[in-house]
N, C-alpha and C positions, 0 to 999 in steps of 0.2 A: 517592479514588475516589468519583465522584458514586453515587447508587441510580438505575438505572435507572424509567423512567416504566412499563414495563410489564417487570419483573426478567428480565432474563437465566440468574438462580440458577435458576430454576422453571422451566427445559427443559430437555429431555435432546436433543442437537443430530448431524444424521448425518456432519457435517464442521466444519472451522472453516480458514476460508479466508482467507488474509490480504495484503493490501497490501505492498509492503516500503520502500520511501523514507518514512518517517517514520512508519512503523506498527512494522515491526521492527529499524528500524535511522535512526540521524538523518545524512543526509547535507545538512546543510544548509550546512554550514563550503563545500561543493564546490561546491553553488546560487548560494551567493552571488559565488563567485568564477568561476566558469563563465560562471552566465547571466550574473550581473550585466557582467561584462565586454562580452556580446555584446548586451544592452542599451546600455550606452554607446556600441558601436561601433556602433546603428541607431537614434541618437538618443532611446531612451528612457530613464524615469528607472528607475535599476539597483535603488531600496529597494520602489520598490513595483509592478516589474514582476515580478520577483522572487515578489511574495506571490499571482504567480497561475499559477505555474506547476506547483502543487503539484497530484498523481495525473492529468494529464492527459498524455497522448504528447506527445515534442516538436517533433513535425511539426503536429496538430494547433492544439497552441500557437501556434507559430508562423505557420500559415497564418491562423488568426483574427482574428491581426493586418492581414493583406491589402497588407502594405507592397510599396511598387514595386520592381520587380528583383531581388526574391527569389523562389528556388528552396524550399522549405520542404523537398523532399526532401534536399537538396544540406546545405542547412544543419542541422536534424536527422540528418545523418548524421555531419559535424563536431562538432555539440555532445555526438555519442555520445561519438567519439573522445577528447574534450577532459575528456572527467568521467571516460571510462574511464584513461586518463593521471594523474587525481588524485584520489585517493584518503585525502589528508591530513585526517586531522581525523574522517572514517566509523564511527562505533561503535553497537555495538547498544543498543536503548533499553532501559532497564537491567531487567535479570530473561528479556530475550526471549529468549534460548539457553539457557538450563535450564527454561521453559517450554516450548519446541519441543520437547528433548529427551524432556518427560514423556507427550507427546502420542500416538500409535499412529501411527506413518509413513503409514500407508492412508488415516489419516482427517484429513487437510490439506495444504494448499495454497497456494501464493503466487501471488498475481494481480495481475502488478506493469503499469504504463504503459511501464515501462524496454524497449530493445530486450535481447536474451537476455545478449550477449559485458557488455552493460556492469550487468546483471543478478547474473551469476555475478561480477563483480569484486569487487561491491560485497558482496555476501552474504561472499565469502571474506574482504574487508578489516576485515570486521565481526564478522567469527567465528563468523556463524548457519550451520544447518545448511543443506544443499541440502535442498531438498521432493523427493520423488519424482514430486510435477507440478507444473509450474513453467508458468505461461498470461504471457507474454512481451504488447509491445505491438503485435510480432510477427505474435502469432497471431490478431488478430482482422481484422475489416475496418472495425471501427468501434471509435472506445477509449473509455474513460472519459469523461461518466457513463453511456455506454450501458454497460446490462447484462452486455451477449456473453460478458466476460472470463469474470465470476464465474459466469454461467450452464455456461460449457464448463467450466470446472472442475469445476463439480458433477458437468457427464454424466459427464464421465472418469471421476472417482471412482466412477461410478455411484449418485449419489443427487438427490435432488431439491434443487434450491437452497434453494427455500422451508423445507427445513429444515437449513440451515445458520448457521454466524454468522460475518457477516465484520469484519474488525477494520480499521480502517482509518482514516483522519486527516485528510481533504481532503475537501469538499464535494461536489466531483465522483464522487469513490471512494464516499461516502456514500450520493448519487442513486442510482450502478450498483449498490450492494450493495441498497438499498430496491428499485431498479425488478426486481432478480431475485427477492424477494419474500422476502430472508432477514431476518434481524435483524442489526441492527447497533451494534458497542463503538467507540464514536471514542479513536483513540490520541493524548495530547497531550503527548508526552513530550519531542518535538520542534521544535514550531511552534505556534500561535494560530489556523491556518488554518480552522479548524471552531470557532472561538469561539462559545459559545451554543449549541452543537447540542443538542435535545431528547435525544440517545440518552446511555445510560450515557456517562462517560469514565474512561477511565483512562491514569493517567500514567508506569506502571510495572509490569512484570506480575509481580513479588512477591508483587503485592495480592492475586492468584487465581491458584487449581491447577485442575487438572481430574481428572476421579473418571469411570472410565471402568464403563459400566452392560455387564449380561452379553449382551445385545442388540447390543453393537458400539458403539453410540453414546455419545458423552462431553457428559459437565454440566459444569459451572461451581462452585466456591465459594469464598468470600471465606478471603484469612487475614490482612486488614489491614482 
């Protein structure tokens, strides 16, 4: 676990909001074989189309490409089908389900790019807990790295994002969680996708518990 450039230990936080494809869970065994498949079948190369598909919706993904005679809704909605279908290989990044566990249900969140049905698979094949709010790629009208996700989250909860911390793995995820004004832990337990990032990292949440203040609010501290 890196030290953060301005410490995450040294707040006391109103939520802690989190990502789930490779923040709490590593589905990358189903990336590779998923996307990379439908890479191949639209001519691209499957290793390093691959490495950029990480926290961004798969519709948007997709259409960014601008490729000819594609439908982005049509196919985003197969590629849900197709990861929702498999499920081999999906396990939580190690420590994340008895971290959730320790956490107060009120005070967090998962703010995933995934549409909901393929959302709840993955979360069940991995063994993490369901959140009591769950911001889907779904619910917003704009996805990752805009804000919107991790901003509605916070309202729900009712608090302010700027004081929340969101955890999360992808560069994209990273921008949305800075542009809603919170702090941010990059998860690297999974992927390389955020290599270099200034923010804390962490590879395993062993490393840190949480220590909940009488205020409601919960801190951070290290035990590795």
């Amino acid at each position: 676990m890196d030290a953060a450039p301005s410490s995450v230990f040294t707040k006391n936080f109103a939520a802690l909001l989190f990502d789930m494809d490779g923040t709490l869970l590593n589905s990358m065994a189903v990336v590779e074989r998923v996307w990379g498949a439908w890479a191949e079948r639209n001519g691209l190369d499957p290793v390093e189309f691959t490495k950029t598909v990480h926290g961004v919706r798969a519709v948007d993904t997709i259409r960014n490409l601008e490729l000819p005679d594609i439908d982005p809704e049509k196919e985003a909605y197969d590629l849900a089908l197709a990861e929702i279908a498999d499920v081999e290989g999906i396990v939580e990044i190690p420590g994340a389900v008895d971290f959730l566990n320790s956490l107060p249900p009120e005070r967090w969140a998962i703010v995933t790019s995934a549409p909901l049905d393929l959302a709840v698979r993955r979360l069940a094949a991995a063994g993490i807990p369901m959140p009591q709010l769950m911001i889907t790629g779904e619910d917003v009208s704009i996805g990752k790295p805009d804000p919107q996700g991790y901003r509605m989250a916070a309202e729900r909860l009712g608090v302010r994002a700027e004081d929340c911390l969101v955890f999360e793995d992808a560069p994209a995820g990273i921008l949305a969680g800075l542009a809603a004004g919170a702090d941010v832990v990059v998860v690297t337990g999974a992927h390389a996708a955020a290599e270099g990032t200034p923010h804390m990292t962490l590879a395993r949440y062993h490393d840190i518990a949480v220590e909940r203040a009488t205020d409601g609010t919960v801190s951070l501290r290290r035990t590795a």
